[in-house]
Every structure is written in structure tokens, then in C-alpha cells.
N, C-alpha and C positions, 0 to 999 in steps of 0.2 A: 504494500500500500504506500503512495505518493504521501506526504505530508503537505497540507497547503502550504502551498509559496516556496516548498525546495525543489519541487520535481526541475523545474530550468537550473536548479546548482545541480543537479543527479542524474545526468540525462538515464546513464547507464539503466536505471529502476525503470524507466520509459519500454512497453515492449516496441518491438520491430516494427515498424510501418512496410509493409510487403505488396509490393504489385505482382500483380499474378501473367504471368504470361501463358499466352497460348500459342497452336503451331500455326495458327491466321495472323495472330500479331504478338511478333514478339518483343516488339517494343519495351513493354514494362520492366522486362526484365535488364532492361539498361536503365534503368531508374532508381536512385538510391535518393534517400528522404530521409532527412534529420531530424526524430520522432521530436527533439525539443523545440522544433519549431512550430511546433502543433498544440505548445501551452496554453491554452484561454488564462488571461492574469486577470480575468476581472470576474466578481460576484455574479454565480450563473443559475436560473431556476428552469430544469426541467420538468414539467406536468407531460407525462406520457400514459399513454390510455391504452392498457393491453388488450383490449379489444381490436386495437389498430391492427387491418387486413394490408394495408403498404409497407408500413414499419413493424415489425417485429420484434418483439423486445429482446431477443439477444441482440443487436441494433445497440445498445445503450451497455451492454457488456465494457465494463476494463472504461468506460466513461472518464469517469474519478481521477484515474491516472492523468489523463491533459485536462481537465478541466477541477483544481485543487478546493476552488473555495464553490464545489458544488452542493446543490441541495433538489433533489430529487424527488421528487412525487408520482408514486405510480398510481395508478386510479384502474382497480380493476373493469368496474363496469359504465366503462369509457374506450371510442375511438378512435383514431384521426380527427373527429369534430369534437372532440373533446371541450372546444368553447364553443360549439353552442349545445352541446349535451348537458352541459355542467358550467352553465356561465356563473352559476353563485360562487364554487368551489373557485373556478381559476381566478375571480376577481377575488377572490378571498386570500387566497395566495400570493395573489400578484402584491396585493394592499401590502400583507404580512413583509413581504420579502425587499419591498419597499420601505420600508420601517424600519430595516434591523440595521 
């Protein structure tokens, strides 16, 4: 687990950012990517709604590593419209998260 605010001193604890090549393109695989460039350094609030049929929740897996001063909310019975399923919740959220 990242500690907020050292994962950019640690890259090393950062896992591997990987593109995937195939034998149609195999571009990616000349692609190297410096996972500490991928730190979000600012207060982030995710509302994810596992009902979501685009997004996926492993999608949101290993998160926490680039993004340190996260706070997460998962909402089981919620989807992709999760604002307008649940407009009380996320403005309730939003408000809180706004506040701290």
C-alpha cells in the first residue's frame, strides 16, 4: 500500500504500467511508461456504482496506488447513472468531500 503523498518519492511500490501488444500491432510493446507519472497529487472522490455494465469494478482495482489522498465510495445498487439514480447520495458526498 502507497502512503499519501510518498508514492512520487517510491516510485519503485508503483506497479508496472504495461501495454499489451499484439501480432496486428505491435507497437505497445515499444512503449515504456513511468508509472510515477500517473500520481493524481490532489484530493480525489470516487462514487462508483457496481451495477455499472461499461465499467467494471475490477476497473478501480490497485486505484489507491496513483491516486494517494483517495476516498472511494462504492454504491452497490447503483450504475453508470449513478447521478441521476442516486442524486441525494452523490450530492451528499460531493457536499461532505467539499468540506473536509
Amino acid at each position: 500500500m502507497v502512503v499519501a503523498g510518498r508514492a512520487d518519492r517510491r516510485p519503485e511500490l508503483l506497479p508496472r504500467v504495461a501495454c499489451v501488444s499484439t501480432e496486428a500491432d505491435p507497437g505497445p510493446a515499444k512503449v515504456t511508461l513511468d508509472p510515477s507519472k500517473f500520481i493524481v497529487r490532489v484530493p480525489t472522490l470516487v462514487l462508483w456504482g457496481e451495477r455499472d455494465r461499461a465499467l467494471l469494478t475490477g476497473c478501480i482495482d490497485g486505484l489507491e496506488q496513483f491516486v494517494p489522498d483517495l476516498k472511494l465510495v462504492r454504491v452497490p445498487d447503483a450504475s453508470h447513472w449513478i447521478v441521476h439514480e442516486k442524486p441525494e447520495l452523490v450530492c451528499s458526498e460531493m457536499e461532505g468531500f467539499l468540506r473536509r
